[in-house]
Backbone as CSV, one residue per row, in Angstrom:
resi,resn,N_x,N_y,N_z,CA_x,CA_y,CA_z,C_x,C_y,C_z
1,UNK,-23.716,-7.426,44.154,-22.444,-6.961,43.583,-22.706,-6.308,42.232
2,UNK,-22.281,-5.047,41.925,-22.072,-4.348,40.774,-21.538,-5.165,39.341
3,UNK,-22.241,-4.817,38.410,-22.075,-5.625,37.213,-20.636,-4.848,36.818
4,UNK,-19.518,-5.385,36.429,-18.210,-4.746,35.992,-18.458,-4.664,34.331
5,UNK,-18.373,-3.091,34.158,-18.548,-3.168,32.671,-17.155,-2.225,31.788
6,UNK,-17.076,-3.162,30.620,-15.815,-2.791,30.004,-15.799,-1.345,29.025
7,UNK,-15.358,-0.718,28.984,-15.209,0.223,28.183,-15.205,-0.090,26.787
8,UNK,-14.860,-1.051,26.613,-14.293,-1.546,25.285,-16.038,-2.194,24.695
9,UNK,-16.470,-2.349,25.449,-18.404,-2.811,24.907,-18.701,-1.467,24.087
10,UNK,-18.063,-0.105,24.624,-18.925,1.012,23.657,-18.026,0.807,22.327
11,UNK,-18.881,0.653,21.716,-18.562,0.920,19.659,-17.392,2.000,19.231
12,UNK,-17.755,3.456,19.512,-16.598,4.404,19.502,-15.334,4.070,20.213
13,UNK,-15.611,3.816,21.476,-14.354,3.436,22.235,-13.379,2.249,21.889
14,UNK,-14.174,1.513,21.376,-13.432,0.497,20.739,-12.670,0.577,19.222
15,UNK,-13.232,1.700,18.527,-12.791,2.117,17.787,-11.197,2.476,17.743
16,UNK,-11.983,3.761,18.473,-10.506,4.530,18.902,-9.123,4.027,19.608
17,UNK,-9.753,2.883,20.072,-8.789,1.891,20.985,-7.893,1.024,19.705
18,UNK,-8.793,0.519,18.979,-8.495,0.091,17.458,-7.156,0.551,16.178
19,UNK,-8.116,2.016,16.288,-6.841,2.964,15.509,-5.868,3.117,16.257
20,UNK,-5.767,3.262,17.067,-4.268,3.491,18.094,-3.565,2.873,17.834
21,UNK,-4.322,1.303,17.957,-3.332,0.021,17.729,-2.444,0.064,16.347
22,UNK,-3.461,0.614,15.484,-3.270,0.310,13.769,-2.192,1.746,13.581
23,UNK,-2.312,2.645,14.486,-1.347,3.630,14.306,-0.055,2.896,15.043
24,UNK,0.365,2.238,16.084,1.208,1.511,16.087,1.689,0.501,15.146
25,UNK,1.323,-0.146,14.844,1.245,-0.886,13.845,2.173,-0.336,12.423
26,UNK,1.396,0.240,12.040,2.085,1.492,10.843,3.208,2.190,10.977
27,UNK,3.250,2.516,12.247,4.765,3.446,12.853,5.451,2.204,12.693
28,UNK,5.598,0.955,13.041,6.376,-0.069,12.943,6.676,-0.409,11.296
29,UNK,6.306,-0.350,10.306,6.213,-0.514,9.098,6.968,0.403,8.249
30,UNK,6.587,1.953,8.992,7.236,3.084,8.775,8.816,2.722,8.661
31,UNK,9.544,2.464,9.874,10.578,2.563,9.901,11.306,1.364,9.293
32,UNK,10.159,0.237,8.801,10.998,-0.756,7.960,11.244,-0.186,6.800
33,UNK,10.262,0.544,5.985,10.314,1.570,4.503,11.445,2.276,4.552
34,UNK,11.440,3.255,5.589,12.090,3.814,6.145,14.144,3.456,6.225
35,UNK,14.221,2.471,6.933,15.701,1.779,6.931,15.886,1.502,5.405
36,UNK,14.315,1.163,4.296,14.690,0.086,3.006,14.893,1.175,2.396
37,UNK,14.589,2.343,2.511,14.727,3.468,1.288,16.370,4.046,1.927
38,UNK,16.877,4.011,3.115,17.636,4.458,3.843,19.206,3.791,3.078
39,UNK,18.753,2.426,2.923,20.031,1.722,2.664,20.126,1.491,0.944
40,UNK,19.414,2.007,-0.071,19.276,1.822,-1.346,19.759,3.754,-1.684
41,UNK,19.640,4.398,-0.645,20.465,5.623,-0.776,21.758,5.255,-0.506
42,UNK,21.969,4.643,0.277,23.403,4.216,0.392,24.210,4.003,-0.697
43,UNK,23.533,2.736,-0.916,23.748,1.737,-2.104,24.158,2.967,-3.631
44,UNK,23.145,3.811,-3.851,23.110,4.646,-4.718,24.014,5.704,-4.723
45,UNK,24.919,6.404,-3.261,25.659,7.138,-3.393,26.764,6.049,-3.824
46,UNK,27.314,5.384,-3.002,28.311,4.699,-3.011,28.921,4.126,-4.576
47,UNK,27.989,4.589,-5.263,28.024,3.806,-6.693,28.279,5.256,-7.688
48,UNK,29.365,4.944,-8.108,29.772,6.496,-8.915,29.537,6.236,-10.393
49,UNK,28.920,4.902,-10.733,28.459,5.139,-12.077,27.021,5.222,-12.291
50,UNK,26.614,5.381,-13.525,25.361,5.603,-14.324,24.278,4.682,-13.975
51,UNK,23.146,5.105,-13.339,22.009,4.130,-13.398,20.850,4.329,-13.952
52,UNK,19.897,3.637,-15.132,20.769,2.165,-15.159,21.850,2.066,-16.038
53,UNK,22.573,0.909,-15.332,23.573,0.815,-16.342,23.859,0.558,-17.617
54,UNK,24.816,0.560,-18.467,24.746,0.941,-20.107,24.514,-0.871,-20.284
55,UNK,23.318,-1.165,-20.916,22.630,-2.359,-21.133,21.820,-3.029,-20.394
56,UNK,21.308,-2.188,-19.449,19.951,-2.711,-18.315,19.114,-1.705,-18.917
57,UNK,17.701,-2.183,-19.179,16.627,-1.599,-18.912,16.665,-0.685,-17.992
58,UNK,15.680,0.684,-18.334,15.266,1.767,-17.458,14.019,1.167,-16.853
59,UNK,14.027,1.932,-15.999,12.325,1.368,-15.619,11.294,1.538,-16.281
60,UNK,10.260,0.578,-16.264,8.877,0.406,-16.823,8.481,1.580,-16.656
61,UNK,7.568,1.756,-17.780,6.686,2.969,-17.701,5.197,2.380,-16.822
62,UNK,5.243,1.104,-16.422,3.607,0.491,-16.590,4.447,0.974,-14.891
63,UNK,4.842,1.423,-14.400,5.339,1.820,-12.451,4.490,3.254,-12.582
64,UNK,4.608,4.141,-13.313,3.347,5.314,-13.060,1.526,4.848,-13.227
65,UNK,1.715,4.155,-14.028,0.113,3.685,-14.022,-0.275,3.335,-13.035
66,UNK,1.102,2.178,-12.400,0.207,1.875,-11.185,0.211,2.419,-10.019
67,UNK,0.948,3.355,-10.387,0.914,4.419,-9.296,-0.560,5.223,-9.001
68,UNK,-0.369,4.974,-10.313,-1.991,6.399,-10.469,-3.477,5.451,-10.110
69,UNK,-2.860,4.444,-10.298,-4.107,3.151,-10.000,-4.157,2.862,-8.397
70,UNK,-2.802,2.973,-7.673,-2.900,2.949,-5.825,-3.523,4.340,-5.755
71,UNK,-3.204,5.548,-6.242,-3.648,6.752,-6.207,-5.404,6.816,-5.943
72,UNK,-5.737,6.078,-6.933,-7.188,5.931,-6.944,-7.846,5.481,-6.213
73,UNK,-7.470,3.774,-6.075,-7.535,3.211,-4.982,-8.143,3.594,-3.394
74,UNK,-6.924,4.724,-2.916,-6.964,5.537,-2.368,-8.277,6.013,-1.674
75,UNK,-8.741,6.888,-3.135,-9.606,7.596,-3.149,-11.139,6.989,-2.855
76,UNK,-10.976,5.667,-3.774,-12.038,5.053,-3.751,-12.198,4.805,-1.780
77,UNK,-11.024,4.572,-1.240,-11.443,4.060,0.112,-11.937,5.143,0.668
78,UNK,-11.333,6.568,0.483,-11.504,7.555,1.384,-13.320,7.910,1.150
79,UNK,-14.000,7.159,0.301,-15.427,6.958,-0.492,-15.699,6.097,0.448
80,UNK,-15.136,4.885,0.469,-15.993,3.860,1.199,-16.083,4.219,2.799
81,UNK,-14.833,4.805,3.299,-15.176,5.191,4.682,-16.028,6.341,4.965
82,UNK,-16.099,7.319,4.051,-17.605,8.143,4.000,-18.538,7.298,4.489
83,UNK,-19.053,6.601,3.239,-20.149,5.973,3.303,-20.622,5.126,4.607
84,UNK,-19.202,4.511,4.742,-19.478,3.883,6.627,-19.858,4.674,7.396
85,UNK,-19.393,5.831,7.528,-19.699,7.140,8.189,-20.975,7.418,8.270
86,UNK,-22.128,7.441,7.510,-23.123,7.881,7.093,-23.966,6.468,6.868
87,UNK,-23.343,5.459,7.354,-24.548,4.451,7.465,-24.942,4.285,5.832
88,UNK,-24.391,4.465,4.943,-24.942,3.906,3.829,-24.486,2.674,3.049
89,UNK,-24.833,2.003,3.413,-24.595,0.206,3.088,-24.442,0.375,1.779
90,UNK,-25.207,0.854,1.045,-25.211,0.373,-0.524,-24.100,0.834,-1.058
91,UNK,-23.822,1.871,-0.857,-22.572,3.088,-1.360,-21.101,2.490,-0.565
92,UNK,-21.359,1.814,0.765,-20.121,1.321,1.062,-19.368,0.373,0.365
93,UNK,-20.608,-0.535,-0.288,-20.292,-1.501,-0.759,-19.924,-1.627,-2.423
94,UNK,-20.284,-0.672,-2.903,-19.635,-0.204,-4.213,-18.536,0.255,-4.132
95,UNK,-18.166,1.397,-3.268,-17.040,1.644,-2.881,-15.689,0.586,-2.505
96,UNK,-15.902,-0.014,-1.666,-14.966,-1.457,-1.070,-14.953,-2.377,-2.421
97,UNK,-15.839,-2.558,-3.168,-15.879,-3.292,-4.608,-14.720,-3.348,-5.408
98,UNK,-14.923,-1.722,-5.361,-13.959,-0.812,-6.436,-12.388,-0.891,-5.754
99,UNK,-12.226,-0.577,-4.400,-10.894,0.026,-3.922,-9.959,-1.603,-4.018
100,UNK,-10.874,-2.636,-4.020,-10.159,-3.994,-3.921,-10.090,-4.509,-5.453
101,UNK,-10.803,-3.923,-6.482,-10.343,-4.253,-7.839,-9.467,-3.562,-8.216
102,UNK,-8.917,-2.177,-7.986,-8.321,-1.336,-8.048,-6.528,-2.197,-7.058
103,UNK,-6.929,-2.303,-6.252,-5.902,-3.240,-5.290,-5.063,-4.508,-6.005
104,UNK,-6.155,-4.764,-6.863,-5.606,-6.515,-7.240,-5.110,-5.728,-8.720
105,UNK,-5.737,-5.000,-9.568,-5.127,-4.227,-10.514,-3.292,-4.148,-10.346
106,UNK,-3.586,-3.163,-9.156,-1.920,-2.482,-9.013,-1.042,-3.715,-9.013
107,UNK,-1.598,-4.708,-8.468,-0.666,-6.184,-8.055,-0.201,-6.713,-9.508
108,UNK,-1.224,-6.581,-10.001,-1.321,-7.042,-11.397,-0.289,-6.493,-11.944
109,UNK,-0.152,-4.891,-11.966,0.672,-4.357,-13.030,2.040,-4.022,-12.214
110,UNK,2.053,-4.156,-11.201,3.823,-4.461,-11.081,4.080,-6.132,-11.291
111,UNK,3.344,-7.068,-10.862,3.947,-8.288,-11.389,4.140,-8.049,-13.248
112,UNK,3.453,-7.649,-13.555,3.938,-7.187,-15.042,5.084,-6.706,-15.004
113,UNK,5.449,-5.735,-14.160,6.815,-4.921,-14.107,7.885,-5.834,-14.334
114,UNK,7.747,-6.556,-13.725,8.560,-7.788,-13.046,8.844,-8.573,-14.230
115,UNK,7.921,-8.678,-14.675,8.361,-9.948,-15.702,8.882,-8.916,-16.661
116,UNK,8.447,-7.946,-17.290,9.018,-6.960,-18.321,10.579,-7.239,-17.924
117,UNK,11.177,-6.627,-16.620,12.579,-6.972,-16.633,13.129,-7.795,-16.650
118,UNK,12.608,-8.660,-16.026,13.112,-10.252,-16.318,13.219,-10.809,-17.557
119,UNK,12.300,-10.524,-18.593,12.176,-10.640,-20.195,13.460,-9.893,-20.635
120,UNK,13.716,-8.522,-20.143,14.847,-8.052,-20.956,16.389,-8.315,-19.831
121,UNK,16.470,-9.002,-19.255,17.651,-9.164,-18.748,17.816,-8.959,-17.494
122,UNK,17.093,-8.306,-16.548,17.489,-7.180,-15.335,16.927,-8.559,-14.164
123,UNK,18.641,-9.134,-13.909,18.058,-10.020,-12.758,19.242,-9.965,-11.555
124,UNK,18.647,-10.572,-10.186,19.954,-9.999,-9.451,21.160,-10.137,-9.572
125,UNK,21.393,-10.883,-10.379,23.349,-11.199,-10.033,23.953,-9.898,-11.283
126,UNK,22.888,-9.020,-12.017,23.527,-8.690,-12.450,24.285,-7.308,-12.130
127,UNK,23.794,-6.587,-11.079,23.909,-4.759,-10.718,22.992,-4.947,-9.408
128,UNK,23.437,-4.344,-8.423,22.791,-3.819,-7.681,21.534,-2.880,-7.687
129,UNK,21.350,-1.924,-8.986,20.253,-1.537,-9.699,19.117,-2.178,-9.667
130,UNK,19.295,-3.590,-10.130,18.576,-4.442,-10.497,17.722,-5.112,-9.065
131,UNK,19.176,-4.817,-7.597,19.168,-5.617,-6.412,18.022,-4.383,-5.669
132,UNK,18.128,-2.921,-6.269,17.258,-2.094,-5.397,15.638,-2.178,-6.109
133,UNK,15.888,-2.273,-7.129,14.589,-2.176,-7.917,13.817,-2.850,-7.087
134,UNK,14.132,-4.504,-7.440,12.642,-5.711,-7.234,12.913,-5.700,-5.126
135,UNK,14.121,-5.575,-4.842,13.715,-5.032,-3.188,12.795,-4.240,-2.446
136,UNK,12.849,-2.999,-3.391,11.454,-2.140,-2.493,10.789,-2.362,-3.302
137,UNK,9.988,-2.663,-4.462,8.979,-3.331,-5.302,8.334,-4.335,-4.650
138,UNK,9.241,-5.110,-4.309,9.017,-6.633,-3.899,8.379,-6.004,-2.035
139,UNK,9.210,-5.554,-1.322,8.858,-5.345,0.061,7.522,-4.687,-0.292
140,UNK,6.989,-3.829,-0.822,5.607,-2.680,-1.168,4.621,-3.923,-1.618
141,UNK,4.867,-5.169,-2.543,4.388,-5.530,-2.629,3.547,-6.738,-1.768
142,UNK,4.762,-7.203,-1.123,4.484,-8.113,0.475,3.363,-7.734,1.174
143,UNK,3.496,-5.940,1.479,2.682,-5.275,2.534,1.146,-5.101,1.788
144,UNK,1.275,-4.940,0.257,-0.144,-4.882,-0.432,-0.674,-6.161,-0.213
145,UNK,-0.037,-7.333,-0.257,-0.988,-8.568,-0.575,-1.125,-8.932,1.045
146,UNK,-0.552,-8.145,2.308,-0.859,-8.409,3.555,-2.379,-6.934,3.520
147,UNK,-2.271,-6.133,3.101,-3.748,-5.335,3.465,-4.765,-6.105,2.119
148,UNK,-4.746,-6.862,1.121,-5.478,-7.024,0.171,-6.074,-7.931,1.240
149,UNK,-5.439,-9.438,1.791,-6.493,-10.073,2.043,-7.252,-9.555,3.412
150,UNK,-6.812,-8.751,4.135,-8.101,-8.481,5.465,-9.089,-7.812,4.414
151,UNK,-8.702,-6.954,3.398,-9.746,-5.812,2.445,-10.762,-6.957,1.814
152,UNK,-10.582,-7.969,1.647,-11.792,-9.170,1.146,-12.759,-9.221,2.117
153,UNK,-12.478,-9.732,3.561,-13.324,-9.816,4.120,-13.604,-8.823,4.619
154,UNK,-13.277,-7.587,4.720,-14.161,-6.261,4.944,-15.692,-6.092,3.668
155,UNK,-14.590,-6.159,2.469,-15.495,-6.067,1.565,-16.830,-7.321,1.250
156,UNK,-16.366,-8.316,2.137,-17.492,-9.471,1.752,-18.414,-9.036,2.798
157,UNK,-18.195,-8.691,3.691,-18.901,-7.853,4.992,-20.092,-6.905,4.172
158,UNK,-19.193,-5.931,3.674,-19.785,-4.908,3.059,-20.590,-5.237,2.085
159,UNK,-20.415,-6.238,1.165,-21.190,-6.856,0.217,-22.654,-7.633,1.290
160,UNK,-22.500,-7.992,2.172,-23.665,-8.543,2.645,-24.215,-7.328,3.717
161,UNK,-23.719,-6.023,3.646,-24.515,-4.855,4.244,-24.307,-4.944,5.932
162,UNK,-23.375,-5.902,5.941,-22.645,-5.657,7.698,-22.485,-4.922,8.618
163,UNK,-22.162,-3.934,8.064,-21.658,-2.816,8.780,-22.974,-1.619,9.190
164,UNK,-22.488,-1.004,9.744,-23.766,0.147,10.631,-23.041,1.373,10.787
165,UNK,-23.624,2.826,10.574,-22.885,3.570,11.158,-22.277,3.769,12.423
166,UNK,-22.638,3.087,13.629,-21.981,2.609,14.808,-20.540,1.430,14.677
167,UNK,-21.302,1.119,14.053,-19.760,-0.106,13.932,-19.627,-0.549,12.547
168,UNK,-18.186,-0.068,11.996,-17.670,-0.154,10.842,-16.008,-0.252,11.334
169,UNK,-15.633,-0.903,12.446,-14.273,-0.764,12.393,-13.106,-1.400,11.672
170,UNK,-13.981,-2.517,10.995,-13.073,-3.112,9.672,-12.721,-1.799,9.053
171,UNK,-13.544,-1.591,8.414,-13.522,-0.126,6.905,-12.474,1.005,7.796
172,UNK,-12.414,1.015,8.924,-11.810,2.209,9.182,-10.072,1.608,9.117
173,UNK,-9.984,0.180,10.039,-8.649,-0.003,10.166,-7.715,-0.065,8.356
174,UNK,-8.735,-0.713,7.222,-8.206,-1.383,6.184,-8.236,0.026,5.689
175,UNK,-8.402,0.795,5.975,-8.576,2.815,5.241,-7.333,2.726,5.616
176,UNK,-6.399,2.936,7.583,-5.599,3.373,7.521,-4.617,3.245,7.202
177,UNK,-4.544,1.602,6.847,-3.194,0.505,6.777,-3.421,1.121,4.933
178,UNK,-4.424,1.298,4.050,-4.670,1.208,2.781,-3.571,2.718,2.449
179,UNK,-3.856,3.800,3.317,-3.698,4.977,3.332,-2.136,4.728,2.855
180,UNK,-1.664,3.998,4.195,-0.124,4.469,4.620,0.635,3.447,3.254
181,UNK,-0.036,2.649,2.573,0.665,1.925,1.254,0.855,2.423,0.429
182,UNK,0.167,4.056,0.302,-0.152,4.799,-0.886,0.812,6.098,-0.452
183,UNK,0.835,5.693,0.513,2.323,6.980,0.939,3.521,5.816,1.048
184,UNK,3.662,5.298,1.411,5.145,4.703,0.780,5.496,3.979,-0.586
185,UNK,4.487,3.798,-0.940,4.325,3.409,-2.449,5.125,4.796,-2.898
186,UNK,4.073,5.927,-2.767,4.868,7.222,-3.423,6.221,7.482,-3.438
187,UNK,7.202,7.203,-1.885,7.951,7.299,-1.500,8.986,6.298,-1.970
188,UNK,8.440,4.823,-2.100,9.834,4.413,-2.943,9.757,4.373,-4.304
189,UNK,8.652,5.289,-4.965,8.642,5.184,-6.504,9.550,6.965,-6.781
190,UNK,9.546,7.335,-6.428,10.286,8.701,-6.070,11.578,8.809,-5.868
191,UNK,11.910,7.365,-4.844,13.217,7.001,-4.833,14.174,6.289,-6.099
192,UNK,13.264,5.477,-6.594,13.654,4.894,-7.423,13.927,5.766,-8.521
193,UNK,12.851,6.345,-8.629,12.865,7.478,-9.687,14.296,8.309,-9.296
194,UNK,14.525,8.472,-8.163,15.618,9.368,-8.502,16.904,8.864,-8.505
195,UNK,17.431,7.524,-8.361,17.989,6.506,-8.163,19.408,6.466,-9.893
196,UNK,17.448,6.416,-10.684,17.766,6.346,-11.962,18.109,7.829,-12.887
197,UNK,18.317,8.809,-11.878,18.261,10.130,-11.913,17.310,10.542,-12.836
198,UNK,15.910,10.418,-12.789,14.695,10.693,-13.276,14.730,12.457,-12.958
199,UNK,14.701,12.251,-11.652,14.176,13.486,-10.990,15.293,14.453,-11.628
200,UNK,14.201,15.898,-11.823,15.817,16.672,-11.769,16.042,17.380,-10.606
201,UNK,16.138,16.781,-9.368,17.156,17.291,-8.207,17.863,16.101,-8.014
């Protein structure tokens, strides 16, 4: 009798079988961002006065830093999945080093955010302002500390030279889930921003 062999034994194929999943995955996430930015427009037309309101804090300035710090982040991964690419252990692993100090950074400086408003007054019972802010803050932040911890053990992987240019499918999945945080990150800091009529449109 013929040995039955799985498709899923080849490395690429399993890959690709992988990302699919993680592109499902993300489309599901999508449309939670998606409904949360959906209903804080609501919230924001429906409201015919000034935000913020006359004696709430504006928003932190320390929300662009860490913007520019997921920004990086980013970058650093789109480095480390090179390097998986190309079989270079050493370079992966500097890379993954960086994108997860960079990770725990950003965490860092919106829980700063957080307390900044809380120090000057801005808590929920007082404005709905206050109810959209730490909502998509708070949801962005849920989904970071759900990709931070798989990004440890990729990176402890990577720290002990794990990975191969054949098989790196940690580094690829924690790239795409890393990717799509740094596009809705953008997306509800944009919102917010325009919330507080930052933007000028």
């Amino acid at each position: 009798m013929a040995n039955i062999v799985s498709p899923f034994e080849d490395p690429s194929t399993r890959l690709s079988a992988g990302r699919f999943g993680m592109l499902i995955f993300i489309a599901s996430l999508a449309m939670i961002f998606a409904a949360s930015i959906l209903g804080v427009m609501v919230v924001r037309f429906e409201d015919s006065g000034v935000w913020p309101p006359e004696g709430m804090p504006s928003l932190p300035g320390i929300l662009l830093w860490s913007t520019v710090v997921l920004i990086a982040s980013s970058g650093t991964q789109v480095l480390a999945s090179r390097a998986a690419g190309r079989g270079d252990g050493p370079a992966l692993r500097r890379w993954m080093i960086m994108t997860l100090g960079l990770a725990i950074v950003f965490l860092i400086m919106q829980g700063w955010a957080w307390i900044d408003l809380l120090d000057r007054g801005l808590d929920f019972s007082r404005h709905l302002y206050a109810w959209t802010f730490y909502f998509l803050t708070g949801l962005h932040a849920l989904h970071v500390i759900g990709g931070v911890i798989p990004m440890c053990f990729v990176t402890a992987r990577a720290v002990r030279l794990g990975y191969t240019r054949e098989n790196h499918r940690g580094v690829a999945y924690v790239a795409m889930y890393w990717h799509f945080l740094d596009v809705a990150w953008i997306t509800l800091y944009v919102t917010l921003l325009w919330g507080v009529g930052t933007l000028p449109w």
